[in-house]
VOFIKE-910673 format. One record per atom (N, C-alpha, C, O): x, y, z. Coordinates in pm, whole numbers, plus 50000, padded with zeros to 5 digits. Layout:
N
XYZ
...
***
This chain:
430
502085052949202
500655055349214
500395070249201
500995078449269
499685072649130
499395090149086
498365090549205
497565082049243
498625102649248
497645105549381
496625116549376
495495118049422
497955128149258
496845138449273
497215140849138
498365136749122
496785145249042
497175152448891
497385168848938
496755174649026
498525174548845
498835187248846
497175195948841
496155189848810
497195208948872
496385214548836
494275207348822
493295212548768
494435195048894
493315188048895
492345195348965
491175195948928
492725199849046
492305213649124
491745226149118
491175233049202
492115228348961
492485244648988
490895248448959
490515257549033
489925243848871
488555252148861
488015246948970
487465256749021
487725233749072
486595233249184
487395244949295
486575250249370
488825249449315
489515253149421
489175270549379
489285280049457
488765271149240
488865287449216
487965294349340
487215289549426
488375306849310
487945316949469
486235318049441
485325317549524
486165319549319
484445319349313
484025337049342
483015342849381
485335341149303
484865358549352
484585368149244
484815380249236
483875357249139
483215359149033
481645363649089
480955373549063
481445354149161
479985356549227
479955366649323
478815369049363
480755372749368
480665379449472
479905397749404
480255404449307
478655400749522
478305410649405
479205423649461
479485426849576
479585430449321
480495444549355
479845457649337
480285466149258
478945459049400
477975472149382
477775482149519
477625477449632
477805494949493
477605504949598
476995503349679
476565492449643
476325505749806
474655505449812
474185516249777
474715527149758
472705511149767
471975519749683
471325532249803
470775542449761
471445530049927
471615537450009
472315552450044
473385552650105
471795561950013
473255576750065
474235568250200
473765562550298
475545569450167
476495573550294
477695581250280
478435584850188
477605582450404
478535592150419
479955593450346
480625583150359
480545603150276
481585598450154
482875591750204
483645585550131
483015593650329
484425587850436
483875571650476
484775564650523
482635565550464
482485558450503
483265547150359
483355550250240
483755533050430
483865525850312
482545518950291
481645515950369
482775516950117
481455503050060
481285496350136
482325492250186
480175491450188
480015472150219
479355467650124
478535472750048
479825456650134
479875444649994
479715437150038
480775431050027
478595426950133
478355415150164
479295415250312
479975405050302
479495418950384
480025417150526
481705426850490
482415431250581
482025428350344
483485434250273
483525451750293
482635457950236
484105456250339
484265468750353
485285476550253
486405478150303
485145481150136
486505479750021
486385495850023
485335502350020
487765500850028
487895514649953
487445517149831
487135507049769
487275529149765
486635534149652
487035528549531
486425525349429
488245528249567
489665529549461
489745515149392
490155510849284
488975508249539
489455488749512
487905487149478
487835475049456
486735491749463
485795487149447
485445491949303
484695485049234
485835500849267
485965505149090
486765499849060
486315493748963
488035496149073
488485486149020
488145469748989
488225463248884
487645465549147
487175454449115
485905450849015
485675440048960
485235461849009
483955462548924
484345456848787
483885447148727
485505467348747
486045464948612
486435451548590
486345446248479
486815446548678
487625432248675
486665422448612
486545415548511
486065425348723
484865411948765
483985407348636
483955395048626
483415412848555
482455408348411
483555402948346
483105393348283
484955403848323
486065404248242
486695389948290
487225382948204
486655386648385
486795373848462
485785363848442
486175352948400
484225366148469
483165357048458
483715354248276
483705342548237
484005361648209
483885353648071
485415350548037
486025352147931
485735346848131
486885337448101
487675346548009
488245339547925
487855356047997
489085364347900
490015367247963
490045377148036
490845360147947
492165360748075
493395371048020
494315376048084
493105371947895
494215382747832
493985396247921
494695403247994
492215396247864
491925416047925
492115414048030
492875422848070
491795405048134
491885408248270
492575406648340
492215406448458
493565405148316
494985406148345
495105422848423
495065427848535
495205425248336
495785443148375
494595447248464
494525452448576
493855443748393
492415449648594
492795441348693
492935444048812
492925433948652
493565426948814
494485431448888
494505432149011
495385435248801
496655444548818
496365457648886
496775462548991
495595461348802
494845476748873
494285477449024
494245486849104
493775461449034
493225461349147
493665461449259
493235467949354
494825452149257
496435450949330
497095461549329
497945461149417
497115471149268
497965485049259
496825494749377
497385501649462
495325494449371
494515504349450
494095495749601
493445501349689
494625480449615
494035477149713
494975485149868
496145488849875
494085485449952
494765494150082
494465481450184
495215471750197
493015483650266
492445475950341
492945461950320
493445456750220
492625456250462
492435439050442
491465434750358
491485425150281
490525443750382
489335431850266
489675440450083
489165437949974
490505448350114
490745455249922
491615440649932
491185430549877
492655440649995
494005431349967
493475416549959
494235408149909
491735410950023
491505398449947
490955395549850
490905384749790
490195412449813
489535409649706
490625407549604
490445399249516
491595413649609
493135413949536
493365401049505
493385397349387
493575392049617
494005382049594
492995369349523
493335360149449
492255371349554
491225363049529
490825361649392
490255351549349
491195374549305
490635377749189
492105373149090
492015370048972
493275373649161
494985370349110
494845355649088
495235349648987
494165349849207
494025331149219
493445324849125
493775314749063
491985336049113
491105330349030
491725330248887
492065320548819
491785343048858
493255343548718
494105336348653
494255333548534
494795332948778
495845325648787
495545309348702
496065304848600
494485303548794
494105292648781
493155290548643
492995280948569
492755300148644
491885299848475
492585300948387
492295294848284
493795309048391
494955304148293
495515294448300
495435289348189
496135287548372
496945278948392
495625266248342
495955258048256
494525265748386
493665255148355
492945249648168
492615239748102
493055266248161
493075268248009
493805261847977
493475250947931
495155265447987
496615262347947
496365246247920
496365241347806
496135238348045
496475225448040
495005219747950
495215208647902
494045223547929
492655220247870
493665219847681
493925209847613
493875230047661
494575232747503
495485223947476
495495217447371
496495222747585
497425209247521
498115202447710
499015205947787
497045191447710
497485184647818
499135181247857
499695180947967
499565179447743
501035172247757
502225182447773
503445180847789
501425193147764
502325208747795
502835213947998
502135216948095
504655212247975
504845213248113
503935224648190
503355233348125
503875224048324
502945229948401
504005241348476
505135239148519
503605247948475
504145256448593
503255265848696
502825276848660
502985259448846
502005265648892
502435275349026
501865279449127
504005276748954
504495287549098
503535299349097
503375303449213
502745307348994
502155319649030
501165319749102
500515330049122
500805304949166
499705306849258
500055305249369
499325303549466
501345305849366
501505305549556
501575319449588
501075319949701
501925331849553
501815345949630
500105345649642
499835345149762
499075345749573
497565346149574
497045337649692
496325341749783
497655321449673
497025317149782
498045319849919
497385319650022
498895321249932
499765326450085
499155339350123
499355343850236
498305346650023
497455358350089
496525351950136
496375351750258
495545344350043
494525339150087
494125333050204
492975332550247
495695326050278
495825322050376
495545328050491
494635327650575
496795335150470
497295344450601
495755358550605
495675364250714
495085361550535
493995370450522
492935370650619
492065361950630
493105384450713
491625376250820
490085383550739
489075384350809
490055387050632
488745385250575
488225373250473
487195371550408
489615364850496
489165354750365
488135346350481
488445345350599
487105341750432
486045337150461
486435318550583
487155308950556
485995319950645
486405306950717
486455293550675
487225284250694
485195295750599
484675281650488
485525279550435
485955267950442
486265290150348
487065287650227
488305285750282
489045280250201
489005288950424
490275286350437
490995272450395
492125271750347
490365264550414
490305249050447
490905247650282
492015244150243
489905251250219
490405243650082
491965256249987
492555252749884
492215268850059
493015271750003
494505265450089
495615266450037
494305259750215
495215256650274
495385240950208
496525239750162
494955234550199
494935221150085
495485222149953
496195212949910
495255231249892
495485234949752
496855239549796
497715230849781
497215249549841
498625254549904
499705238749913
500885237849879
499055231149953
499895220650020
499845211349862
500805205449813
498665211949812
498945201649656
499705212149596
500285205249513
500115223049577
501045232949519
502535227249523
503245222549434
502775229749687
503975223149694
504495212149683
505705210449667
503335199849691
503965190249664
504085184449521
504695173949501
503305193449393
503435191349332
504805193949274
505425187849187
505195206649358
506525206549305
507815202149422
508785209149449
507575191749466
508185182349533
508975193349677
510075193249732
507995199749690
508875204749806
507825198949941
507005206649991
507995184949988
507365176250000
507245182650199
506145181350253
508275188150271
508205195450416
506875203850394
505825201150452
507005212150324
505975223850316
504305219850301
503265224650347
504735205550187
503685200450169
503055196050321
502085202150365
503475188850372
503125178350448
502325191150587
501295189350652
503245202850590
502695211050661
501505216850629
500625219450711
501445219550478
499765222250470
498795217550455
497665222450454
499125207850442
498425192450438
497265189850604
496055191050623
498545185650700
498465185750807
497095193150848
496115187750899
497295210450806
496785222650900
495455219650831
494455220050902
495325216450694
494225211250603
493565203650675
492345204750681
494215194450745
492835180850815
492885189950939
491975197950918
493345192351034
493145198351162
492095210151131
491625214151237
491625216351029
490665227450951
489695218550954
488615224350964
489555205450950
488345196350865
488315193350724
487555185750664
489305200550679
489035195950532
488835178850472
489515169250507
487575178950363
487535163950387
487775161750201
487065167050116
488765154250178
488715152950051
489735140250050
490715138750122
489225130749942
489795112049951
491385114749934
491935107550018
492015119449887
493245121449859
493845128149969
494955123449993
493605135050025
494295139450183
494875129350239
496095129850230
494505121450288
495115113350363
496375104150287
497335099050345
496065103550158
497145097850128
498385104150083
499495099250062
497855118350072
499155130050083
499695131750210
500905134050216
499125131150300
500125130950421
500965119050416
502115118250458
500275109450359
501545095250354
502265098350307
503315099350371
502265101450192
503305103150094
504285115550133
505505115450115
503715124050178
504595140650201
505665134250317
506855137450308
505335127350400
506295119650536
507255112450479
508455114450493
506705103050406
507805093350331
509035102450258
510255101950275
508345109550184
509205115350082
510105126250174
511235129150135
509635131150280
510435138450364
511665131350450
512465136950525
511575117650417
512695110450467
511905104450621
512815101750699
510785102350673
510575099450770
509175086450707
507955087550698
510125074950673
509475062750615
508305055350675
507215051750630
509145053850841
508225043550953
507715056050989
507965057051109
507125066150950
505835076651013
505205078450938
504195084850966
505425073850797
504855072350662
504035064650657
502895067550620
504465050050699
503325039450674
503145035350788
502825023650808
503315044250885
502685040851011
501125049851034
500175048051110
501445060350927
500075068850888
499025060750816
497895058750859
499535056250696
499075046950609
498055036350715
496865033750700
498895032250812
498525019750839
496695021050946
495785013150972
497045037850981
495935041351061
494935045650979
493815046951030
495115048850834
494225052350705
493685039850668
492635039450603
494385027850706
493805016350603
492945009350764
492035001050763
493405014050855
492155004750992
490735015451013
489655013051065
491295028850943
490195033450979
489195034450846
488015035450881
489405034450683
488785024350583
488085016050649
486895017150679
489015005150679
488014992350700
487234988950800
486464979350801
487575003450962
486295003151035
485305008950959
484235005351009
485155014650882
483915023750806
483245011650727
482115013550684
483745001950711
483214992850594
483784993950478
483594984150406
484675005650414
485105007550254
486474997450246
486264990850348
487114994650218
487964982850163
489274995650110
488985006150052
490444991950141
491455004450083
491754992149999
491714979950008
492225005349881
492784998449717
494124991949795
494824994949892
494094983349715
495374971649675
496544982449679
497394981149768
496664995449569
497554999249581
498295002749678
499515001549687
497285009049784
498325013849946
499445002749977
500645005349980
498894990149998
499994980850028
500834981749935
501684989049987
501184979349838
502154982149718
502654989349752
503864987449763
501985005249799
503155015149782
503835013749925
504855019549963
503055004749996
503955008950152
504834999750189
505505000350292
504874987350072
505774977550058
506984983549980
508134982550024
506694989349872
508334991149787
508965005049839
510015010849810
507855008149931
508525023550021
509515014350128
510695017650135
509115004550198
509695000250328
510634992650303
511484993250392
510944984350206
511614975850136
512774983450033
513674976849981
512644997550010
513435007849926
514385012250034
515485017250010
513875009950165
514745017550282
514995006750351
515245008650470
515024994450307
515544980050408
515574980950529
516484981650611
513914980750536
513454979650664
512504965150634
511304964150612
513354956950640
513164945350626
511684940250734
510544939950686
511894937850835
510944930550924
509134943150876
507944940550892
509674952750830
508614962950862
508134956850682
506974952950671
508894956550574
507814949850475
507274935650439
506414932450357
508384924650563
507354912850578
506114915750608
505174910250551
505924927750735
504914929050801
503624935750688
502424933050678
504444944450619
503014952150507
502964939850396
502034939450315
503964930050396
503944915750271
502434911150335
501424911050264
502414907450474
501234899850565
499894909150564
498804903450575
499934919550553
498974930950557
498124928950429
496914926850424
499084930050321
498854929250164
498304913850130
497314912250058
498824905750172
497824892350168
497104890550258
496334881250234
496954894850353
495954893650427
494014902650358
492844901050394
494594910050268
493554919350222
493554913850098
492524907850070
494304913950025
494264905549857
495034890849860
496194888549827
494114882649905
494944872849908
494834861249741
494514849349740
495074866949662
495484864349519
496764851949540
497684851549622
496344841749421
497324833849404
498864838449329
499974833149322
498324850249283
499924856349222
500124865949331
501334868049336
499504873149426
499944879049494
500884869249620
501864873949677
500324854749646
501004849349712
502304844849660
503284844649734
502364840749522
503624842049453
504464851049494
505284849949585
504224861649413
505204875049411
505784875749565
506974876749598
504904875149630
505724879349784
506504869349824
507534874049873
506464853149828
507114841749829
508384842949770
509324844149848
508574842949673
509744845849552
510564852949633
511654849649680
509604868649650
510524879049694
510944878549828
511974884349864
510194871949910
510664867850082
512034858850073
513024860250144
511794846149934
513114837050016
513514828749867
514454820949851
512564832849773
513214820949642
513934829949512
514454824349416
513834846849532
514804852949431
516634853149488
517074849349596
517444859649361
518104861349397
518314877949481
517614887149439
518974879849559
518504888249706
517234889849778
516514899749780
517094880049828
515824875749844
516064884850009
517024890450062
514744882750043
514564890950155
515104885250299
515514891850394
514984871150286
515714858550356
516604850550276
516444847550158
517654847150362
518694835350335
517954821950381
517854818850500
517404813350266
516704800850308
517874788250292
518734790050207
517904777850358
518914767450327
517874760050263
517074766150192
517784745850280
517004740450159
515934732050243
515094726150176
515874730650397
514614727250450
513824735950436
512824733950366
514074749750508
513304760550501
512664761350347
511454763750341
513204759950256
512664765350088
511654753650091
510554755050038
512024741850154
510994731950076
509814735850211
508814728950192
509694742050302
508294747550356
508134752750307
506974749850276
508594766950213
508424776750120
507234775450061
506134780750078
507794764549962
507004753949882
505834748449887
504884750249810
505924739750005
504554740850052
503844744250087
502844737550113
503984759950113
503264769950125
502734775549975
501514777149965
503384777949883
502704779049745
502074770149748
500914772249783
502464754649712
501004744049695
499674746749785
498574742349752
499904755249909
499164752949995
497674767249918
496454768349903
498864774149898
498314789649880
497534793149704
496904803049670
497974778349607
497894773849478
498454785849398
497814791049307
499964790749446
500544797049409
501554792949308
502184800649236
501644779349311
502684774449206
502444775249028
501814766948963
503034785948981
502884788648879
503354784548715
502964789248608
504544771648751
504784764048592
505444756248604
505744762148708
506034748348603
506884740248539
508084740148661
508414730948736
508564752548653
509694752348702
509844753848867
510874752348932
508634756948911
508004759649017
507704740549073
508064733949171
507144738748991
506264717849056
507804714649030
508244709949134
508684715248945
509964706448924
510964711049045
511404701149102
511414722649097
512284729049172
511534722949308
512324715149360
510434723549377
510014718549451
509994704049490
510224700349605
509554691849337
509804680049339
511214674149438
511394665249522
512194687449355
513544683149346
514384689049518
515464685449566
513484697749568
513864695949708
513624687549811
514294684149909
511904683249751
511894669449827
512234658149824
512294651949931
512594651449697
513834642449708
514684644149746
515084634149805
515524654049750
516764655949834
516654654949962
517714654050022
515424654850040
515274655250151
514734641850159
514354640650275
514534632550104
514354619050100
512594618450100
511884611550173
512374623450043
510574624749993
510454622849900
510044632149830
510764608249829
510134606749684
508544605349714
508004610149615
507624601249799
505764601049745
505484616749809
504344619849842
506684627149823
506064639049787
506044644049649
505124647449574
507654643449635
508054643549503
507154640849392
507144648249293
506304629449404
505414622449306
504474636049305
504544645949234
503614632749407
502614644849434
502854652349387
502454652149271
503634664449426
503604673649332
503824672549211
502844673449137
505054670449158
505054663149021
503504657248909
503294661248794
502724648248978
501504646248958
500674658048929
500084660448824
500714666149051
499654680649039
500104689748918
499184695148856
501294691848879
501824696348808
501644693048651
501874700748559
501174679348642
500934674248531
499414672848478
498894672948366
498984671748596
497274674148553
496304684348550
495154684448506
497344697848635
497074712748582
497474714848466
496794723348408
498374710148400
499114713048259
500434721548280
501184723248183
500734726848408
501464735548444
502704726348377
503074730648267
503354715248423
503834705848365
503434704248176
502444698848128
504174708448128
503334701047968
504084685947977
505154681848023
502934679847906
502284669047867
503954661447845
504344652647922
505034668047695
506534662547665
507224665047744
508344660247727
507024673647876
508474670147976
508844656547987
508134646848011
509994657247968
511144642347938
511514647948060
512184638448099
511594656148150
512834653948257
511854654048345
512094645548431
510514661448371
509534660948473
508914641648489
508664635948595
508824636148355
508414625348339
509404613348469
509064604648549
510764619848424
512044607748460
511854614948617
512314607648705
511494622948648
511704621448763
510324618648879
510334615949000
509304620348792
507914612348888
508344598748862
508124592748967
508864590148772
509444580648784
510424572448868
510304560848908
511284579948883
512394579948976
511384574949105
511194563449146
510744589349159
510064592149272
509314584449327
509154583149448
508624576849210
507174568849268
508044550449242
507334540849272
509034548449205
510194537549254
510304537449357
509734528949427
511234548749413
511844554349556
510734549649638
510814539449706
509464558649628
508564552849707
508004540749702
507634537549815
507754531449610
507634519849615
508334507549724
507934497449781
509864516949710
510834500449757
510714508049917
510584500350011
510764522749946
510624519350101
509734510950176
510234504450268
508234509650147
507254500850150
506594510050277
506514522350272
506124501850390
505654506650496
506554515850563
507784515050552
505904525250637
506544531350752
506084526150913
506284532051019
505714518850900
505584508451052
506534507451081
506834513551183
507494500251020
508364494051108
509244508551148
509594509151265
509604519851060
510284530451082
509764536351228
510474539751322
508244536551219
507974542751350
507874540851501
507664548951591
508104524951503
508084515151591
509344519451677
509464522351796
510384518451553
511904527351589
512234539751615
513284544151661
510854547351567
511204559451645
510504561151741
510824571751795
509464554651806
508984556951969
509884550552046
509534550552163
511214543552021
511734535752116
513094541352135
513824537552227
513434550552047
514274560352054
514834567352195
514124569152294
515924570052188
516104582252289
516004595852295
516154603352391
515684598852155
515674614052108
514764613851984
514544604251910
514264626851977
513344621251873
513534629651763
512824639651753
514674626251651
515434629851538
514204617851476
513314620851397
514454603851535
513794595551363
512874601251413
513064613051383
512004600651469
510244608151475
509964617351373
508954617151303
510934625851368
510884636151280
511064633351127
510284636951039
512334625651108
512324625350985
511154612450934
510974610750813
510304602951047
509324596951029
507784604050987
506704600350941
508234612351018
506614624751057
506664632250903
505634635950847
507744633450855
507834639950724
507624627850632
506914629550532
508204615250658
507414608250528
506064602050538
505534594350458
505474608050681
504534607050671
503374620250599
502274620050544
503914625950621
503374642450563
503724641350422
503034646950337
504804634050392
504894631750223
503744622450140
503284625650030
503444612750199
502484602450206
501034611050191
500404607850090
500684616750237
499714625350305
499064620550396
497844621850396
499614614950482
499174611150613
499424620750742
500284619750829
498284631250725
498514647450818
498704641050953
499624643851029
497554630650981
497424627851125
498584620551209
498914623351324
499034612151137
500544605351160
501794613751172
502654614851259
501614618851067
502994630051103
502734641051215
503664646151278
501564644051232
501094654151346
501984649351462
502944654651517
501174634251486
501814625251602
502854624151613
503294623451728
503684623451512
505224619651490
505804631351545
506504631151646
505574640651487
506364656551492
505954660151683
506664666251763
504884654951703
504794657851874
505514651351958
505774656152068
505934639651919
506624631151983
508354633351941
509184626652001
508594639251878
509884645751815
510394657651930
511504659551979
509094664551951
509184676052039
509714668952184
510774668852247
508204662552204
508594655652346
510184650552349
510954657952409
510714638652290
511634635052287
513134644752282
514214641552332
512884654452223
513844667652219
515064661652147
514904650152106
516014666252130
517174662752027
516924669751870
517484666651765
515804681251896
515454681251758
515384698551711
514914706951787
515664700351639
515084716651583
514214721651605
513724726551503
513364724351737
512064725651766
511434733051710
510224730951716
512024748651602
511424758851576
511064748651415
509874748351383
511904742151339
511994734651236
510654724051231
509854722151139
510764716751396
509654705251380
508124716451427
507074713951368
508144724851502
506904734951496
506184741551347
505064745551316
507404740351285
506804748551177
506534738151066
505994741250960
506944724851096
505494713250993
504984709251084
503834706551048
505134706351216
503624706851277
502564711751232
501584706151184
502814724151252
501854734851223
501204732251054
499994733151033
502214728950944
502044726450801
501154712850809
500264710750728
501514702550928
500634690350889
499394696450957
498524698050872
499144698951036
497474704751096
496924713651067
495854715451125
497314722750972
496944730650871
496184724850723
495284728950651
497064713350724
496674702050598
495204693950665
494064695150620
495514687950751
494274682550836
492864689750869
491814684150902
493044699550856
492194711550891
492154713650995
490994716551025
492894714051089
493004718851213
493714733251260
494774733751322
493054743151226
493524756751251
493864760051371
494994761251417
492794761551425
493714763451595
495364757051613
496354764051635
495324742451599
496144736451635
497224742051562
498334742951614
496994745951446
498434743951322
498794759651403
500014760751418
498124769751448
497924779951488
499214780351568
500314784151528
498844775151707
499174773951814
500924765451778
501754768351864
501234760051712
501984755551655
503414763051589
504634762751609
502484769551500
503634784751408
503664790851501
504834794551514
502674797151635
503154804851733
504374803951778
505234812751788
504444788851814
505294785351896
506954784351806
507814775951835
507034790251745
508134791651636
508814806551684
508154816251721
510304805851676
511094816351739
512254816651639
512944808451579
512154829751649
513854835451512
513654834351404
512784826951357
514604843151325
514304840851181
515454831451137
516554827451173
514554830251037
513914828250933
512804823050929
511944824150843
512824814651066
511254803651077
510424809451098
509504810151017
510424817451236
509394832651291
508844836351136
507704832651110
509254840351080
508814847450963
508044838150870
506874838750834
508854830750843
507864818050755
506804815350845
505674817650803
506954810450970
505714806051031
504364817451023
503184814351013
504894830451030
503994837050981
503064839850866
501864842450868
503904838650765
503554840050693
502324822550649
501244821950590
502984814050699
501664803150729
500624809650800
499634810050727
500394815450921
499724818351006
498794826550865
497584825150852
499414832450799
498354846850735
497344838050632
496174840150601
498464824850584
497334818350501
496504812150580
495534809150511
496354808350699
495324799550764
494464809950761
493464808350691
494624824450842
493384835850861
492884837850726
491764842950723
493444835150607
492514839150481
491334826550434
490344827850362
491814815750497
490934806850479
489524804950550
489384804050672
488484804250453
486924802750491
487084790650594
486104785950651
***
């Protein structure tokens, strides 16, 4: 993400000591006394000089005025000769260098000659109070332009504690932390830039999350970019954005989690849920976990959805043979009555569970709800496993609270995390 462009700076940041007027008064004084010049008290030496400078500067002729500038820096004595000095070096400085990049953009930059001008400008107790602010900012886009990212972050810093108010500040302090090797103070800055955006009402770009994801995730700080993954859909909640993060949580290879193949097929139904499933290989890979898990009238379902989005084309021969397969399978089991009869009479409630899932395959939310509670009650069972389709069947039902209260109740990873990441799609939903 480009934050700041080189030299983007350099004509609104110029010293403006073009305007400043350089004239005697028109008053007799005494010959020991110095000029005043607007509140500026300049020796003789620095105020004929600067005279010369100054018309030679307003018209942008940076060749001639070079050497008066020079002159000026050679006669300055005083604090206020030594800012007019500097002020007139900056301005210089930056009108060349701005020239420079105006004539041929694609030409490398080099903007070390403005750090002796503005480190006067700084440290100067006649440089004007107003103006400190923005040469201490500029100082800090100096350095970080040239990646000396400590220094940056320090003038950065002294920049907002000044008041300086400009949209890119804040995201230079993100960046100057990160890049200084201090990641979790990086987007822990970030994270107080993007609550205090969205108390104001303005909405932060998409990009912050991006960058505070492949920053946190570059330094495998794993739990910390599930958390900006949840942040980032929680604010763009895009059907490819729910993709991309899915994939990258538990279905690539080095995926962010080790999923076994229950966990992937919640995965799953979290894309269908999120209408993140994006082709072919996505409705078929999914089909094909729920048959394995003995869900052929899920299998169908998706398979089905897959075919009447087109996501599926029309000649799949192998998508075909296997909604086939699927909607057999489901045929010859017939009812689940009698299955469930056998699992309230149970001693443990394993069949409940695997009853509650073909009922959730079926799409019967309310049955499997029941089933999966009575799984719990009964105990013998994966509780974090049967919480987290609980939560998937009453989520389906429309029951938010409940499905809520449900993923809460989910502990450790891998589930903790998946269940969350359910939890983020329920809060995006109207």
């Amino acid at each position: 993400m480009k934050i700041i462009p080189k030299l983007a700076l350099a004509a609104v940041l110029a010293t403006s000591v073009s305007g400043v007027v350089l004239t005697a008064p028109a008053v007799a004084q005494k010959k020991d006394k110095a000029q005043e010049n607007g509140g500026l008290k300049l020796s003789p030496e620095a105020l004929k000089a600067a005279q010369a400078a100054q018309p030679v500067l307003q018209q942008k002729n940076y060749a001639a005025a070079d050497p008066l500038v020079s002159a000026v820096e050679a006669a300055a004595k005083t604090e206020d000769d030594k800012y007019i000095a500097a002020a007139m070096r900056y301005e210089l400085e930056s009108g060349k260098l701005y020239a420079a990049q105006q004539a041929n953009p694609n030409a490398p930059v080099d903007e070390a000659v403005l750090a002796k001008p503005l480190d006067a400008l700084i440290a100067s107790p006649s440089t004007p109070a107003a103006d400190k602010p923005r040469y201490v900012y500029r100082r800090g886009a100096l350095a970080y332009n040239g990646k000396q990212y400590p220094i940056a972050l320090q003038y950065f810093q002294q920049a907002k504690q000044l008041g300086y108010n400009d949209p890119n500040l804040p995201m230079l302090i993100v960046k100057s932390k990160i890049e200084t090797g201090d990641v979790a103070g990086g987007v822990g800055e970030l994270s107080s830039v993007i609550d205090q955006m969205n108390a104001s009402g303005q909405k932060a770009p998409e990009d912050y999350y991006k960058y505070a994801i492949g920053r946190v995730n570059k330094a495998k700080m794993v739990p910390e970019t599930l958390t900006w993954m949840r942040k980032w859909l929680s604010a763009y909640p895009t059907a490819q954005n729910w993709r991309n993060v899915l994939v990258i949580y538990g279905l690539q290879q080095g995926s962010l989690a080790t999923l076994d193949k229950n966990q992937k097929l919640d995965l799953f139904r979290l894309m269908r849920a999120s209408k993140s499933l994006a082709d072919q290989n996505d409705y078929m890979e999914y089909a094909q976990y729920a048959t394995d898990k003995g869900l052929p009238a899920e299998a169908a379902t998706v398979l089905k959805e897959g075919m009447a989005t087109g996501k599926i084309p029309a000649g799949n021969a192998t998508a075909k043979a296997m909604l086939a397969a699927a909607e057999a399978k489901s045929k010859q089991e017939g009812s689940l009555a009698p299955t469930e009869a056998r699992a309230k009479s149970a001693n443990d409630g394993k069949l409940a569970a695997l009853t509650a899932e073909a009922y959730y395959g079926q799409g019967n939310y309310a049955k499997a709800a029941e089933l999966y509670r009575l799984a719990l009650q009964k105990g013998g069972v994966d509780a974090n496993e049967v919480n987290t389709r609980l939560g998937i069947a009453l989520a389906a039902s429309g029951d938010k609270a409940g499905a809520k209260a449900a993923f809460d109740a989910v502990k450790g990873a891998p589930r903790a995390d998946l269940a969350s990441f359910w939890n983020t799609w329920l809060q995006t939903q109207a």
